[in-house]
N, C-alpha and C positions, 0 to 999 in steps of 0.2 A: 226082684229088687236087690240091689247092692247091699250090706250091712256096712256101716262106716266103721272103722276101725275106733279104739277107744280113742286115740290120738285126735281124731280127726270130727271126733263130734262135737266139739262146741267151736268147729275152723266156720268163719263166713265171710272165707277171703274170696269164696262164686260167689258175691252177696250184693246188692247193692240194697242202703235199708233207708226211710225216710222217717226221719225222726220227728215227727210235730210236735209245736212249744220249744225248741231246741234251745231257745234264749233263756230257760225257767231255768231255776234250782236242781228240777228232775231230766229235765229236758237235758243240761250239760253232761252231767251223769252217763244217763242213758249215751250220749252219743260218744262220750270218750269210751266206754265200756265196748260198745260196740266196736268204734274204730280198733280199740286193740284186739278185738278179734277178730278181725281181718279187714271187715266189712267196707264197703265205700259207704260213708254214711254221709247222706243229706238232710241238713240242720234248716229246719222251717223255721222262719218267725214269722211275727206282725209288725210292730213296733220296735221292737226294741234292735235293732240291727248292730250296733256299737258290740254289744257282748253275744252274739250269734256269731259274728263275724271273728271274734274272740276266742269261742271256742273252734271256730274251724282253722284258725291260725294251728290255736295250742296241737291237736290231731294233727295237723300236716309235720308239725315243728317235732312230734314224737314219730315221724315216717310212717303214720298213717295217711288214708286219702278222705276226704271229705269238699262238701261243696256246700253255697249258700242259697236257699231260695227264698222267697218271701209268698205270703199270702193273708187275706184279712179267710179264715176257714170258716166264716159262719157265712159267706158270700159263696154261692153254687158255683158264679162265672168265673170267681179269683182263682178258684179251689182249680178249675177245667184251664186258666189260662195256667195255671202253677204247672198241672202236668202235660198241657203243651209246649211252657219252655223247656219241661228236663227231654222232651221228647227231640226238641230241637237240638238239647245236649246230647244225643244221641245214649239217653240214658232212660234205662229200664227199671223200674223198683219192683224188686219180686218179694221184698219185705216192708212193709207198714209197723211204726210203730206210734198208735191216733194216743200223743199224752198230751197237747194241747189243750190246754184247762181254763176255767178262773173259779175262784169261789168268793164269795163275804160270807156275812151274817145280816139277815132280814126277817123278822120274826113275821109269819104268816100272814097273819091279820092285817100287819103294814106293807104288806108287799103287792106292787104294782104290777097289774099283767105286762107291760113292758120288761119289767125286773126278772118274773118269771122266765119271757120268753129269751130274753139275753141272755141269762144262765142255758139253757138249754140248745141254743143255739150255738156257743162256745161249746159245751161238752158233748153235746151228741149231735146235732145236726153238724157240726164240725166233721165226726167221725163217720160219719153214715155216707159222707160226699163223697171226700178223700177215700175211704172202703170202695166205694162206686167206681169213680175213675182210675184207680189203681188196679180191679180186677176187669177192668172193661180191657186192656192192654194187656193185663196176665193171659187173657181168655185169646185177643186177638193175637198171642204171638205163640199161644202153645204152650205155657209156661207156667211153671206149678209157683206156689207163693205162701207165701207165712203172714198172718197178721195178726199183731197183738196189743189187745183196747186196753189203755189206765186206765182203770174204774176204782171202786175205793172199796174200803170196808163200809162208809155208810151206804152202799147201793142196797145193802139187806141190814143196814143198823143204825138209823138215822140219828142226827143230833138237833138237839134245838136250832134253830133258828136256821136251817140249812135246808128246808123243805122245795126250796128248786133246785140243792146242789144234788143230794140226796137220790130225788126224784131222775136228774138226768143221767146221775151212775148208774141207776137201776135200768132204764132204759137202757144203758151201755151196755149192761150184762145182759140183756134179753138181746139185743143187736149182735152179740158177740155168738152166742148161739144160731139166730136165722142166720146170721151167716155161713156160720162152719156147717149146716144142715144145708144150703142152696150150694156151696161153693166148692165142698166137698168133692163131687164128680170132677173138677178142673184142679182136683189134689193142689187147692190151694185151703192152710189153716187157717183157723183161726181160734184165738181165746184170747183170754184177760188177764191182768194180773190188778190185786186189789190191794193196796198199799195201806197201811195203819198209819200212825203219825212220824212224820220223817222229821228231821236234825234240817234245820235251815240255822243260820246265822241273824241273831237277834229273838230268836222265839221263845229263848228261857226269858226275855225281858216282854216282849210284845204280850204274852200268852200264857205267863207265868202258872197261874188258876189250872188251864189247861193240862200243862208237862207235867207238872206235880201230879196232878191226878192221873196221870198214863204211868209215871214213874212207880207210882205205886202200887197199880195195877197189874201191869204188864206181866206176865212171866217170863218173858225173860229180861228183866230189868232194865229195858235202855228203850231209846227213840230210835226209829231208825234211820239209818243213811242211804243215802242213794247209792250205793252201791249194791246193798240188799235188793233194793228193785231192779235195778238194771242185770244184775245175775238171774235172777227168775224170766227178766225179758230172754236176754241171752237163750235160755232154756231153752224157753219154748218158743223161741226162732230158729233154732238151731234141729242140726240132725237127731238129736237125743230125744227130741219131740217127735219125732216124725209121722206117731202113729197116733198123737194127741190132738184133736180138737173140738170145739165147743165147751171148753173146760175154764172153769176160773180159779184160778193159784193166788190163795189169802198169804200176805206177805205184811202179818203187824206183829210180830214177837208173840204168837200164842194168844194176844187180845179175844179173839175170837171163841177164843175154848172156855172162857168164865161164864158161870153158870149166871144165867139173865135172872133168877129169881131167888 
């Protein structure tokens, strides 16, 4: 095996990476991050096509490369017709990045098995597809591969009223493991990264209750940005990872390290 030079460990200009959710807050993030390191990144939405399309402008417009694809991911056939048109694109994804999300607030006792099964259908049967069909093409072309699941900090630390977002992180994290343990022989990765509470626009007003109390908590004093996240994806897409997987990288300013009792 090759050693990559320092220079050359966080290059993923051999890369092509697909970014699900790429319309979201985390989703643009992630994908301009990536494009500037080299990557050909593909920006998945659902809905929201106006600002996908937006961020793939902005990446071209900085001389990086990026394309657009759509898919509804909680659908098996969308998800299979997605990676039939990039195949028609003549385009290979050797990197997965499943952050394709939703979350609300539904307290237990009010919540409908319908309610439950949507949340978990966006967050993990989402991820568990997309993982399928992207290493089914890894395997048939010979081709080693990198994959890395958003799961959160609540997948091991729930909060009220979150008990299907919760529940589908945590499934994310167990997914994230069988995989890198089956997939491993076809030296394709995989792990997670588990994000704390991020910086959107309007959340000090929406969620005020909330910031205040991570503010105060946190050790290291702030919310975080996507930027924060998307450097950890980086990581462990990248060569610097190469000998890492099944592994999950906590990404919430130290949240994690306060003593629960």
């Amino acid at each position: 095996m090759t050693i990559p030079s320092v220079k050359e460990l966080l290059n993923l200009s051999e890369h092509t990476v697909l970014v699900t959710g790429g319309s979201g807050n985390l989703g643009r993030g992630l994908s301009y991050r990536l494009a500037e390191a080299g990557a050909k990144v593909i920006v998945h939405f659902h809905s929201d096509e106006q600002t996908a399309a937006a961020t793939v402008a902005t990446i071209v417009a900085n001389g990086g490369r990026a394309e657009l694809v759509r898919a509804d991911l909680a659908s098996g056939e969308q998800v299979e017709r997605m990676f039939a048109e990039l195949d028609s694109r003549g385009l290979l994804v050797d990197c997965v990045v499943n952050n394709a999300a939703a979350q609300d607030v539904q307290p237990l006792h009010d919540m409908t098995l319908p309610q439950w099964q949507a949340m978990q259908a966006v967050n993990l049967d989402g991820a568990f597809a997309v993982t399928q069909a992207a290493v089914k093409r890894l395997r048939k072309a010979g081709h080693s591969g990198a994959i890395v699941n958003i799961a959160s900090i609540e997948g091991s630390d729930p909060a009220h009223g979150h008990a299907h977002y919760s529940t589908a992180k945590a499934g994310l994290l167990m997914l994230t493991r069988a995989a890198a343990q089956e997939y491993g022989v076809d030296s394709i990765r995989v792990n997670s990264v588990s994000p704390g509470l991020l910086f959107r626009e309007g959340i000090d007003k929406s969620w005020p209750d909330g910031v205040s109390r991570w503010m105060e908590r946190a050790p290291l004093t702030r919310l975080g940005g996507t930027e924060d996240v998307a450097d950890a994806v980086l990581f462990l897409l990248s060569p610097a990872a190469r000998w890492i997987s099944g592994s999950n990288l906590v990404v919430d300013g130290g949240m994690s390290a306060l003593s629960r009792w």
